[in-house]
FISE-186527 format. One line per 4 residues: number of its first residue (from 0); for each residue x, y, z of N, C-alpha, C. Coordinates in pm, 1 decimal, m for minus. Example, Ala and Ser with C-alpha at 12.3 -4.5 7.8 and 13.67 -1.06 7.14 Angstrom:
<nodes>
0> 1319.0,m569.0,780.0,1230.0,m450.0,780.0,1320.0,m330.0,780.0 | 1285.0,m225.0,708.0,1367.0,m106.0,714.0,1290.0,3.0,787.0
</nodes>
This chain:
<nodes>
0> 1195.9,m1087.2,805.8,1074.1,m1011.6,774.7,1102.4,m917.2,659.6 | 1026.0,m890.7,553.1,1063.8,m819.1,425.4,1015.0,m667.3,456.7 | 1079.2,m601.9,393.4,1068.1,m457.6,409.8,931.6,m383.8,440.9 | 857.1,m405.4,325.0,721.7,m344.1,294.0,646.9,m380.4,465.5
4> 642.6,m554.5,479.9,603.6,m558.7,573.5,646.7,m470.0,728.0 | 774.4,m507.2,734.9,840.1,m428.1,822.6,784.1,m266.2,847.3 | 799.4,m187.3,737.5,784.5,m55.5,733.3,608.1,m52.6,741.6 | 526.8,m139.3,697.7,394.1,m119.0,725.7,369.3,m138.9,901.7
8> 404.9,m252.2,953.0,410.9,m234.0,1098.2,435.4,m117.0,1167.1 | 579.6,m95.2,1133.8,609.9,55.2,1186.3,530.6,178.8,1173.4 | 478.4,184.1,1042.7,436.5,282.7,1041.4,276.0,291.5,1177.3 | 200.7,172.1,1172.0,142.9,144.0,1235.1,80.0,171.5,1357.2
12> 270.3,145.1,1413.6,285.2,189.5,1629.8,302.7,315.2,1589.9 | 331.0,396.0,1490.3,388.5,553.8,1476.6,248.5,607.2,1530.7 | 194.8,722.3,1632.1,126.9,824.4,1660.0,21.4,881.5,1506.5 | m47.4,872.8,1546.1,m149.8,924.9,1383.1,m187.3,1076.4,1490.6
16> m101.1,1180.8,1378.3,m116.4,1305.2,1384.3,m217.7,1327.3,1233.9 | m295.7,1478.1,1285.3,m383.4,1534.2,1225.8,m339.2,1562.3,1076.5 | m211.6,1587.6,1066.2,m176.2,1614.0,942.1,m193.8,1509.3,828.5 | m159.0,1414.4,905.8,m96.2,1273.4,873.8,m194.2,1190.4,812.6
20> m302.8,1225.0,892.9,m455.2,1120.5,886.7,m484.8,1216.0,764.8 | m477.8,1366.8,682.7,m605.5,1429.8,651.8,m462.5,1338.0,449.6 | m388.6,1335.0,521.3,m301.9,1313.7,369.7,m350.1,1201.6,302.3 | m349.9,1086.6,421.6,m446.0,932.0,409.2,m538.6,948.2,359.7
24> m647.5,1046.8,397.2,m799.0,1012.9,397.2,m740.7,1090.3,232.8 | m670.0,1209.4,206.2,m694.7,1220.4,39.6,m656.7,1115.4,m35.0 | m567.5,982.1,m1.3,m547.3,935.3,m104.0,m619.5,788.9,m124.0 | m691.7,785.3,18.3,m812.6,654.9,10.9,m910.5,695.1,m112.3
28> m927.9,827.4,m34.3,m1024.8,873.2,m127.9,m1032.7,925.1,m299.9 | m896.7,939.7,m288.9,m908.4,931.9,m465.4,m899.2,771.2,m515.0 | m828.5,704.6,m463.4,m852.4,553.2,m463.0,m1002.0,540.7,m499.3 | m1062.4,563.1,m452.3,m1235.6,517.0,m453.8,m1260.2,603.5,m550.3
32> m1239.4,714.4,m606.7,m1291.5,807.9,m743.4,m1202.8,747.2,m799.7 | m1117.8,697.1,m831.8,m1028.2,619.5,m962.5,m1124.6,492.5,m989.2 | m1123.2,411.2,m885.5,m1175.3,292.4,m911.8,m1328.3,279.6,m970.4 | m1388.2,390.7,m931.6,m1550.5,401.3,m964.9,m1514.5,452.0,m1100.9
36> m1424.9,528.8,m1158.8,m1394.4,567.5,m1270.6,m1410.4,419.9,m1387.5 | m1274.0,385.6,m1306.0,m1248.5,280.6,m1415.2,m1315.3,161.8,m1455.7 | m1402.4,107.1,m1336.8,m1492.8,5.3,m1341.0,m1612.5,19.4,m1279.3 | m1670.9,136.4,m1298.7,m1822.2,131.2,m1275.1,m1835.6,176.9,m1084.3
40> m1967.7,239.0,m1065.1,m1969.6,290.0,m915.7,m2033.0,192.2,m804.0 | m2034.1,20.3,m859.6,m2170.9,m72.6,m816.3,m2029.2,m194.9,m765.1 | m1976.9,m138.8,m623.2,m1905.6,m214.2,m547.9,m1922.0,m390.5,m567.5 | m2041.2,m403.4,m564.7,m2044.2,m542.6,m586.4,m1997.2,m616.2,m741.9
44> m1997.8,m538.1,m798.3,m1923.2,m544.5,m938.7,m1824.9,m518.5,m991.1 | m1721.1,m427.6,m901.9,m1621.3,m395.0,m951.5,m1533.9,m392.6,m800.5 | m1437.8,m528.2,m777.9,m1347.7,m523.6,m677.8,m1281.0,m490.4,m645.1 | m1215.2,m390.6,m730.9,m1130.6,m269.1,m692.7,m1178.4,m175.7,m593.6
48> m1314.5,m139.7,m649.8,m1395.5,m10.7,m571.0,m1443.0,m89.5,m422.5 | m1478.4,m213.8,m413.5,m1523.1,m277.1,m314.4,m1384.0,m252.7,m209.0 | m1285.0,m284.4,m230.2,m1171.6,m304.7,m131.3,m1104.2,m175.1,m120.6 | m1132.2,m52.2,m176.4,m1128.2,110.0,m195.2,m1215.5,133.8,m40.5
52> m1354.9,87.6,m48.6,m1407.6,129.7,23.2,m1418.8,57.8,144.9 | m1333.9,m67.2,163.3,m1346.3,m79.7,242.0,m1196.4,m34.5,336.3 | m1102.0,m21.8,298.3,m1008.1,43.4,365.9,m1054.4,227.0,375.2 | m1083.6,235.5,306.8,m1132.2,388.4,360.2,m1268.2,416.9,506.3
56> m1321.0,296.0,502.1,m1392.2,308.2,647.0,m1283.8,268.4,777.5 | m1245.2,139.5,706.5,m1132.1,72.0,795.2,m1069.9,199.5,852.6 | m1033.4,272.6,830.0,m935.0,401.0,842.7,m1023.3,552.1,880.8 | m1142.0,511.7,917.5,m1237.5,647.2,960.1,m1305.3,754.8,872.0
60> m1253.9,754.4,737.5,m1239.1,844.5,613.2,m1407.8,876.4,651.2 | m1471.4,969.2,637.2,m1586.0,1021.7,675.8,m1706.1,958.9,527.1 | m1799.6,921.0,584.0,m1909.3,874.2,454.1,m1938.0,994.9,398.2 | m1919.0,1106.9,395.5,m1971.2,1216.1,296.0,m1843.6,1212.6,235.9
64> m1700.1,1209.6,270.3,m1641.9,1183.4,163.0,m1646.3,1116.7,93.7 | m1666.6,955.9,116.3,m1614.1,862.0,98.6,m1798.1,867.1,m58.5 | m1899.0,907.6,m22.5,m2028.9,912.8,m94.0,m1993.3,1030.8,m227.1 | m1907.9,1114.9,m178.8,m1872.7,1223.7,m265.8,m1771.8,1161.4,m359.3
68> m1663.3,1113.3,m336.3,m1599.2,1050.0,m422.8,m1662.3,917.7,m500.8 | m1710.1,845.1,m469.1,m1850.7,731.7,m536.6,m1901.2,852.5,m676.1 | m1984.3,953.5,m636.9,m2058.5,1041.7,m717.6,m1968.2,1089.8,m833.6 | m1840.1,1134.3,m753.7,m1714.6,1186.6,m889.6,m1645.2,1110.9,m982.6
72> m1664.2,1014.2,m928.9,m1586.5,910.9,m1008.9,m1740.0,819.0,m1129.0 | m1817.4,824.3,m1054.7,m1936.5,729.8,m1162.0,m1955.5,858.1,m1237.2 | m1938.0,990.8,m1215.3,m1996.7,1089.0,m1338.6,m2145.2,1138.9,m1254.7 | m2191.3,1087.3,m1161.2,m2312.0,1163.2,m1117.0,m2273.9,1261.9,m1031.7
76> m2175.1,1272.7,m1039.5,m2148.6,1445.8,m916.0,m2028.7,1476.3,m1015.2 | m2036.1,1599.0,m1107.9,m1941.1,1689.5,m1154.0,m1796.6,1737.6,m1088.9 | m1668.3,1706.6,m1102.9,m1569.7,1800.3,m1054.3,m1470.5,1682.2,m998.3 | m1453.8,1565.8,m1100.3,m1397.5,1447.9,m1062.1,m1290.2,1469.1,m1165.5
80> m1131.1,1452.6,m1107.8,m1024.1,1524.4,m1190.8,m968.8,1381.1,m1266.1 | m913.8,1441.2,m1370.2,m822.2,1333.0,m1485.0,m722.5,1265.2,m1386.1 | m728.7,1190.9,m1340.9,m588.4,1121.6,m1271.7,m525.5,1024.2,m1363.5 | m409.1,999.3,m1351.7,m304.2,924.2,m1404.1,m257.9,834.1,m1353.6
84> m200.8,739.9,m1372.4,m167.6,658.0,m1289.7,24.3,649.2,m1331.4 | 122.9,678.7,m1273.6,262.4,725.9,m1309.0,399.1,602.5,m1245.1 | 449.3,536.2,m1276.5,550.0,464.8,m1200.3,695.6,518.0,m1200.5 | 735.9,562.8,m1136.2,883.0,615.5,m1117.7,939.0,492.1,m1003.8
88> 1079.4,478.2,m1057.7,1206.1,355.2,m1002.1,1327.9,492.4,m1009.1 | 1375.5,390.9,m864.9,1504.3,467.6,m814.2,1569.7,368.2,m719.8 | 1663.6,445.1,m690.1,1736.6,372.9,m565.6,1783.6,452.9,m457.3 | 1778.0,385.7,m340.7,1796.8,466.4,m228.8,1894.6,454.2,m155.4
92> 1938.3,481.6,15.4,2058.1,480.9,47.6,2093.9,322.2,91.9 | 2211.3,284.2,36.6,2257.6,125.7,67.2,2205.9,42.8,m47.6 | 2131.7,144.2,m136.7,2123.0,52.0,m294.6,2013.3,m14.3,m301.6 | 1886.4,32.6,m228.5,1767.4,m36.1,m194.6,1712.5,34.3,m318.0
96> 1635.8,m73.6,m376.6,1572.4,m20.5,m501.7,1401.5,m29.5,m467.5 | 1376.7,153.5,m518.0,1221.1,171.9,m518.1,1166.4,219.1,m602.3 | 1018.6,159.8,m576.0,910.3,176.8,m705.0,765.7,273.2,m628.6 | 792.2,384.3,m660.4,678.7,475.7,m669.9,594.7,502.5,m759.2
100> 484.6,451.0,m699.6,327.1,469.5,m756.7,268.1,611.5,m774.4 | 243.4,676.3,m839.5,225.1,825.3,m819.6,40.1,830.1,m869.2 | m36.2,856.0,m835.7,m163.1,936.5,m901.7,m235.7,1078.3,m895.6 | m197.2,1095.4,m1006.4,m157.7,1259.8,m1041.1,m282.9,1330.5,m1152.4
104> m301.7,1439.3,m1136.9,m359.3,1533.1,m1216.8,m253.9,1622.4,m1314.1 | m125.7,1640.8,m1264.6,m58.7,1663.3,m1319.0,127.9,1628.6,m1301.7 | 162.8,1572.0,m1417.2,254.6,1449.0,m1470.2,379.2,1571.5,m1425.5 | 403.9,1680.5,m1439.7,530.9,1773.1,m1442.5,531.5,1773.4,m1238.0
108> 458.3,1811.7,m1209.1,457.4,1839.6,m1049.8,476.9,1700.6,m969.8 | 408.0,1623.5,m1012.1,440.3,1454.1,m943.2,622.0,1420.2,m964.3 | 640.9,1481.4,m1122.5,789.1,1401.7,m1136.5,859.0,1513.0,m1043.6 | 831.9,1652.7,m1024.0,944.7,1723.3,m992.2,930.0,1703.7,m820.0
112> 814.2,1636.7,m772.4,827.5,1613.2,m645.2,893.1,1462.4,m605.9 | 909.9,1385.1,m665.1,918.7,1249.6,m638.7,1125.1,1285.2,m687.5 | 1149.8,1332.3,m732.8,1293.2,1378.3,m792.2,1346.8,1467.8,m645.2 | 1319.2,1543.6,m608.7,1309.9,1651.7,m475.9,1292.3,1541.5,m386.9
116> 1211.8,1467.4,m373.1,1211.6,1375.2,m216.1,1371.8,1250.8,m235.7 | 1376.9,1210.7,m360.6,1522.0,1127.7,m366.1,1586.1,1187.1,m329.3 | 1664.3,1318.4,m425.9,1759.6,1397.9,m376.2,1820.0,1427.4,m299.7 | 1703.7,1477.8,m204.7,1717.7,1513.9,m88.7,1729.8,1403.5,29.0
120> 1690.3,1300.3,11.5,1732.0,1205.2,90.1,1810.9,1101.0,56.6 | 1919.4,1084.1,m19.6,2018.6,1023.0,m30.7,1986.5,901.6,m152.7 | 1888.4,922.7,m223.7,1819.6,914.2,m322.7,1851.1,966.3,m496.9 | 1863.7,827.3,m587.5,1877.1,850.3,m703.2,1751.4,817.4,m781.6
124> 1685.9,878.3,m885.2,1622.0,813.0,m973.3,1650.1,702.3,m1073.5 | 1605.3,596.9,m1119.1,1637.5,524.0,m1242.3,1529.5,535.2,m1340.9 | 1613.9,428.0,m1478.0,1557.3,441.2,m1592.2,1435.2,346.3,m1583.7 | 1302.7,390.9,m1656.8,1230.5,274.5,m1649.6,1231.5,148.6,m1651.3
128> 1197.6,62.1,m1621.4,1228.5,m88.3,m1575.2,1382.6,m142.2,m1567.8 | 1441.5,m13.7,m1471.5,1573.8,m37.0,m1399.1,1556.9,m162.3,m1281.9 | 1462.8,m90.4,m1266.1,1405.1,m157.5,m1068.2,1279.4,m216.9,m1092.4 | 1192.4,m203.2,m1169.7,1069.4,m288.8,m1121.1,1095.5,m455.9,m1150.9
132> 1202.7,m477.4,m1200.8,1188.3,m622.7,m1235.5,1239.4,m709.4,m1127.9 | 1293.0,m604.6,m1003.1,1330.1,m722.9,m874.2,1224.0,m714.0,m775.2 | 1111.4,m650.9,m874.1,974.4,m688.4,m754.0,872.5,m779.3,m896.7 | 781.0,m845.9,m780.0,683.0,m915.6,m838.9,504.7,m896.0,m798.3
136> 422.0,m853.0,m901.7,279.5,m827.8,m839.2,217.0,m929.4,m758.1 | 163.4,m905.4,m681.5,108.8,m1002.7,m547.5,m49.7,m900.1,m506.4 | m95.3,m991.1,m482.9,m237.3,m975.7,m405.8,m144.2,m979.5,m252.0 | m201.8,m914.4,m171.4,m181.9,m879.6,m52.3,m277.0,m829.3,78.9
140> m336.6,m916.7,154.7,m416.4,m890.6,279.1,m362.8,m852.7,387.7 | m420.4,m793.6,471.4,m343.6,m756.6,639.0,m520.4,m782.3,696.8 | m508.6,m894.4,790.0,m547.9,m930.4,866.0,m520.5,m922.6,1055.2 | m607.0,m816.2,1086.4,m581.8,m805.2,1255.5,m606.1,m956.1,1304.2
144> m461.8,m989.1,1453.9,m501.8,m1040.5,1509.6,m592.6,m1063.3,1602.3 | m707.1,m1111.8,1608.8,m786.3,m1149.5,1712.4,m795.8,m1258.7,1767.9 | m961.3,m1263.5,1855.8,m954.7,m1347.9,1922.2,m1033.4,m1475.5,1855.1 | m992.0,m1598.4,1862.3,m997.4,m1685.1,1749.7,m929.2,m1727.1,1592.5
148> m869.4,m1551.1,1568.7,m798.6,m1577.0,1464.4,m640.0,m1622.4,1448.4 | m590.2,m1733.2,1433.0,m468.7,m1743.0,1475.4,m434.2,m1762.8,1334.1 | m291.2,m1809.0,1302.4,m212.9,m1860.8,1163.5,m298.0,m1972.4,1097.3 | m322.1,m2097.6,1204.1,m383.7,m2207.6,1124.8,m545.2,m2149.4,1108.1
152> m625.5,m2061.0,1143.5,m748.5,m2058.0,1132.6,m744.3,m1931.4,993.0 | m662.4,m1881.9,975.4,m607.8,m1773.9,861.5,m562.9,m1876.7,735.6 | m474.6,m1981.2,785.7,m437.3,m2021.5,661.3,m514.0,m2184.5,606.9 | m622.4,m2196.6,713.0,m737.6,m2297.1,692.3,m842.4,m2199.7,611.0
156> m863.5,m2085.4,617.3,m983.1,m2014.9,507.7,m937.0,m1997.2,415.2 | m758.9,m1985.1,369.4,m714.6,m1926.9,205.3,m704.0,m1991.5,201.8 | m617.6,m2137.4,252.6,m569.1,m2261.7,103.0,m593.4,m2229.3,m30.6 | m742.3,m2287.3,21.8,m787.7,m2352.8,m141.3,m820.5,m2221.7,m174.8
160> m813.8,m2117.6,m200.8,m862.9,m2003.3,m281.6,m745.3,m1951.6,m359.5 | m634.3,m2020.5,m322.7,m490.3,m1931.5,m397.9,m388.3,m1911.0,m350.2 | m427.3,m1880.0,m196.1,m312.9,m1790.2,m87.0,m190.6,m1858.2,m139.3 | m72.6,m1759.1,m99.6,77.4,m1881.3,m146.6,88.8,m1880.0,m6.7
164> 67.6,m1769.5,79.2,169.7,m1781.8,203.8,126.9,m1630.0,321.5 | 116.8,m1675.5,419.8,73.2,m1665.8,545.5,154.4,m1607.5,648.9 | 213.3,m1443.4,686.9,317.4,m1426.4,735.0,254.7,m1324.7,851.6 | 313.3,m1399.9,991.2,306.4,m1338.8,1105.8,387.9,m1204.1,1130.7
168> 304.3,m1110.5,1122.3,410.0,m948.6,1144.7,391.9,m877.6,1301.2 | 295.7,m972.8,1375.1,319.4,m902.1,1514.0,196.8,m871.2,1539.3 | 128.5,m740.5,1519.1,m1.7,m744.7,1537.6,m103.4,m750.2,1448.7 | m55.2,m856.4,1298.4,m128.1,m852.1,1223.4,m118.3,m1019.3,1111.6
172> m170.1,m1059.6,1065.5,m131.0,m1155.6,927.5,m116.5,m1110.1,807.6 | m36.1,m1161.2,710.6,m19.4,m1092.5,603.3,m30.0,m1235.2,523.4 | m148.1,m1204.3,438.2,m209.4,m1332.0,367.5,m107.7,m1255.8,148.3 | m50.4,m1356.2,133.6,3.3,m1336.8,6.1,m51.2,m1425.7,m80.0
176> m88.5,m1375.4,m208.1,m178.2,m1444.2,m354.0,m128.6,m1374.5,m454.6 | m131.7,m1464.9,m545.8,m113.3,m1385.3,m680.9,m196.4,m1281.4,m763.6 | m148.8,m1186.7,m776.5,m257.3,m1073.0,m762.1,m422.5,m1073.4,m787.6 | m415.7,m1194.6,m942.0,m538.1,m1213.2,m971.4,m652.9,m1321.3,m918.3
180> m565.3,m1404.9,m803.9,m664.2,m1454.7,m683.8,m703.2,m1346.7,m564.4 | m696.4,m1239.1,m557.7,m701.7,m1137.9,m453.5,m824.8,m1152.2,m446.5 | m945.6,m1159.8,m511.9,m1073.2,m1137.4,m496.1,m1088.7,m1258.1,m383.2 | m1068.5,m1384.9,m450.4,m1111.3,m1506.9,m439.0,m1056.2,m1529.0,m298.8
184> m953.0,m1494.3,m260.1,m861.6,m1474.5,m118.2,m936.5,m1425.5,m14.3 | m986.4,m1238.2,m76.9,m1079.9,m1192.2,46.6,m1152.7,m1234.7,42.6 | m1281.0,m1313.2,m47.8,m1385.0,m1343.4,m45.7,m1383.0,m1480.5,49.4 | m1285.5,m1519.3,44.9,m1259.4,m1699.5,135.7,m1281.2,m1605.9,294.1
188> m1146.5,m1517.5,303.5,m1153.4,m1499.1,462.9,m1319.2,m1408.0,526.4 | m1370.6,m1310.7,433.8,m1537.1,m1323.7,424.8,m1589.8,m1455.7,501.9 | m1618.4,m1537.8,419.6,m1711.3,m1637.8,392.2,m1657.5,m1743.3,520.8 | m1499.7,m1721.7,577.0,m1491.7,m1789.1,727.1,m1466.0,m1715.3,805.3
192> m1579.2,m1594.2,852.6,m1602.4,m1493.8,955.2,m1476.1,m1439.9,965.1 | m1382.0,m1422.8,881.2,m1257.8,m1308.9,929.4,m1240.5,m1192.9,877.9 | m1245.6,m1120.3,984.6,m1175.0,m973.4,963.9,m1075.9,m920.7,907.9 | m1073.1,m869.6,735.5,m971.4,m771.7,737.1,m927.3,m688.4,707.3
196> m811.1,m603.5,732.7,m772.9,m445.3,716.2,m761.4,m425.7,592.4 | m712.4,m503.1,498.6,m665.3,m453.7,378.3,m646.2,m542.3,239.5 | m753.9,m491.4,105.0,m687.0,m607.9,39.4,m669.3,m529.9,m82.9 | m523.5,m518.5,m134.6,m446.8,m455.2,m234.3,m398.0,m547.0,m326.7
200> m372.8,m529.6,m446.7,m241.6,m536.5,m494.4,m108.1,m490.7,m501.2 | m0.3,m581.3,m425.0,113.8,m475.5,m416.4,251.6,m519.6,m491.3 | 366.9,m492.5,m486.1,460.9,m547.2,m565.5,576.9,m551.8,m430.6 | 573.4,m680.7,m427.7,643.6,m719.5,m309.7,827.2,m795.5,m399.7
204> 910.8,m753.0,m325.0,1020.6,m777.6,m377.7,1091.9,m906.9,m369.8 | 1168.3,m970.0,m459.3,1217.8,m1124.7,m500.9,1379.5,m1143.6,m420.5 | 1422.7,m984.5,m458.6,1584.4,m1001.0,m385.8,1552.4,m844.2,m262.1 | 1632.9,m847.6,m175.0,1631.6,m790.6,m87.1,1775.6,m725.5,m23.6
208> 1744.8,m626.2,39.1,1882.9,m563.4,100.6,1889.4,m543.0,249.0 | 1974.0,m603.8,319.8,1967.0,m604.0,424.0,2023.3,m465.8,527.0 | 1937.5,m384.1,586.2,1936.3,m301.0,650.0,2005.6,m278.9,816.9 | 2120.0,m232.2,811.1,2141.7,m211.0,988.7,2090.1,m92.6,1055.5
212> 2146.0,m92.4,1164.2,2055.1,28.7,1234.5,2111.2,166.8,1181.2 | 2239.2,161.3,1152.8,2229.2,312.9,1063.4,2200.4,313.2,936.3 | 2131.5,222.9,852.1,2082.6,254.6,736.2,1916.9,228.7,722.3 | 1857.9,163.8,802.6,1752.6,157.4,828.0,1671.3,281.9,861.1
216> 1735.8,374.6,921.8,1643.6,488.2,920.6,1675.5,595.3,822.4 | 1774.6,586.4,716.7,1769.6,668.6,652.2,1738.9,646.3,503.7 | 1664.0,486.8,552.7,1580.2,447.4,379.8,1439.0,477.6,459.9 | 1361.5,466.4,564.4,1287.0,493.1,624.4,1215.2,656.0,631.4
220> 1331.4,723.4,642.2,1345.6,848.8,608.5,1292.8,914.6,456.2 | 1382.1,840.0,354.1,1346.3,885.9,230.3,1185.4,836.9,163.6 | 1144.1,707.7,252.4,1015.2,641.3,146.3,891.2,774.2,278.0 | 923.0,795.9,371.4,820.8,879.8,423.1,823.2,1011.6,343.7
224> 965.9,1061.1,328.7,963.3,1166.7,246.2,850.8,1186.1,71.1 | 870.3,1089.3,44.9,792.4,1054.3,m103.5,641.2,1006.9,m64.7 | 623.2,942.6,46.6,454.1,945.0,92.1,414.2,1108.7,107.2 | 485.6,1177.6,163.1,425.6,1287.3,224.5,394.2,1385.7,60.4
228> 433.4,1294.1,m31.6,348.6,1377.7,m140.1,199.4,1368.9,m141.9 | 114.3,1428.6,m175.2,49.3,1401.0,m253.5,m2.4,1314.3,m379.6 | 77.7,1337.4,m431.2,63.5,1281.5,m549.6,95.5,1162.3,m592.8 | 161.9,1071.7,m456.0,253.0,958.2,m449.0,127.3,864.1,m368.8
232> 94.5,748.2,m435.3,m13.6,673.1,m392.9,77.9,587.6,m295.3 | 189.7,500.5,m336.5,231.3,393.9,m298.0,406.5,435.5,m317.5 | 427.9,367.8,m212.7,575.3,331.0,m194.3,613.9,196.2,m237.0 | 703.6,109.8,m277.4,745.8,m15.0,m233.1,909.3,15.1,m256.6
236> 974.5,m71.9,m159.1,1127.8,m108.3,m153.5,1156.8,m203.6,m103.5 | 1308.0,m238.1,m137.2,1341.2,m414.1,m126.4,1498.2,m394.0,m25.2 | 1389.6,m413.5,69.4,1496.5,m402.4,186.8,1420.0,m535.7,291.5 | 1522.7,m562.0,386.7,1534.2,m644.9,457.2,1591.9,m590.4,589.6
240> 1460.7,m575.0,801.0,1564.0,m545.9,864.3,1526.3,m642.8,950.8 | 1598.9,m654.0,1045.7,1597.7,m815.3,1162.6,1472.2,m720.0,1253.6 | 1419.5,m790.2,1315.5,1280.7,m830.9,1389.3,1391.4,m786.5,1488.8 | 1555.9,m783.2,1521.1,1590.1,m738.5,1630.0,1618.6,m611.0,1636.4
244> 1589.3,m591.8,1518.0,1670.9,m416.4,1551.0,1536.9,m317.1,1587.2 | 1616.7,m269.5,1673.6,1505.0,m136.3,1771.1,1502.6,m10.0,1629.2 | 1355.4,m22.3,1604.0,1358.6,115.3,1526.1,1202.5,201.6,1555.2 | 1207.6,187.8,1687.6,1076.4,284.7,1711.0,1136.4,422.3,1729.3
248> 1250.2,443.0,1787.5,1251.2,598.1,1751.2,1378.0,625.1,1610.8 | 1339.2,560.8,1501.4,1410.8,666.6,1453.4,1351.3,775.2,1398.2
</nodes>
């Protein structure tokens, strides 16, 4: 099972504390004022903002936010901030190499926090395209399991739309496409009544590092540390841990 996936599960069974949820709902929600920014506020036209908004309900994010950010980002509601979009590469403990997504208002406070969360957790920075070249962009779905939805009824709606590949994570499917079939992907599992949680573009990794139980929680450790920014949209790292190793409490 590959990292991203791994660590998305986990994070998953983890307890959703108040703190935790209000950090989410800010960064769904600038998600949806970026995307209305960049391609217009008319969901049906711009699929970025469509799949913005739909993980931000997916996830409870309140409709007056979720209507307020729509307004800031198209320009009809005033007080919608310059964001950036920032990539910082590093490496972490056991040589796991990561790529942080940052979206920022301001470029000095994102770097000096994303530098402070390595550091401090056993964490180096690298030079630009040190590390991004052992990941590759991918369209990426998470599909809940239900009832009726199994592997072959998941990977009978993508075929023909693109999907490469179809991966069972436990309580969920993880439908993989090349980033620029992502539309065509969700729009298939749409169009054969399926439900799902999430459809991103993400940068899923080519080589991998295999994780034991004492290093597994202290790369686990450092990519929560760098979520708990602000200013840090996305994590990815290229790690690898066995489906056997117990890591609900670390």
């Amino acid at each position: 099972m590959s990292g991203h996936s791994k660590w998305a599960t986990t994070k998953h069974k983890k307890a959703v504390i108040d703190a935790k949820r209000g950090k989410l709902f800010a960064k769904l929600i600038k998600n949806i004022e970026v995307a209305a920014k960049t391609g217009g506020g008319d969901p049906d036209g711009n699929p970025t903002l469509y799949d913005a908004l739909v993980k931000a309900r997916k996830n409870s994010v309140p409709a007056d936010n979720i209507d307020r950010a729509l307004k800031r980002g198209s320009g009809a509601e005033a007080g919608g901030a310059d964001w950036q979009t920032i990539m910082y590469e590093g490496y972490g403990p056991s040589g796991v190499a990561v790529l942080i997504e940052c979206l920022t208002d301001n470029r000095n406070r994102a770097a000096s926090e994303v530098r402070v969360a390595m550091t401090r957790n056993g964490g180096s920075m690298a030079d630009p395209g040190s590390v991004q070249y052992l990941f590759t962009r991918k369209g990426v779905i998470l599909v809940p399991k239900a009832e009726g939805v199994d592997e072959d009824a998941v990977l009978g709606a993508v075929l023909d739309a693109g999907a490469e590949e179809v991966n069972d994570l436990g309580d969920s499917f993880e439908v993989v496409s090349e980033a620029g079939d992502l539309v065509a992907v969700r729009t298939a599992l749409q169009t054969a009544g399926i439900e799902y949680e999430s459809a991103e573009a993400s940068f899923l990794p080519s080589v991998t590092v295999e994780l034991d139980a004492d290093s597994a929680p202290k790369v686990f450790r450092l990519i929560e540390a760098l979520e708990d920014s602000d200013d840090v949209q996305n994590v990815w790292a290229n790690f690898d841990v066995s489906d056997d190793l117990e890591l609900a409490d670390w």
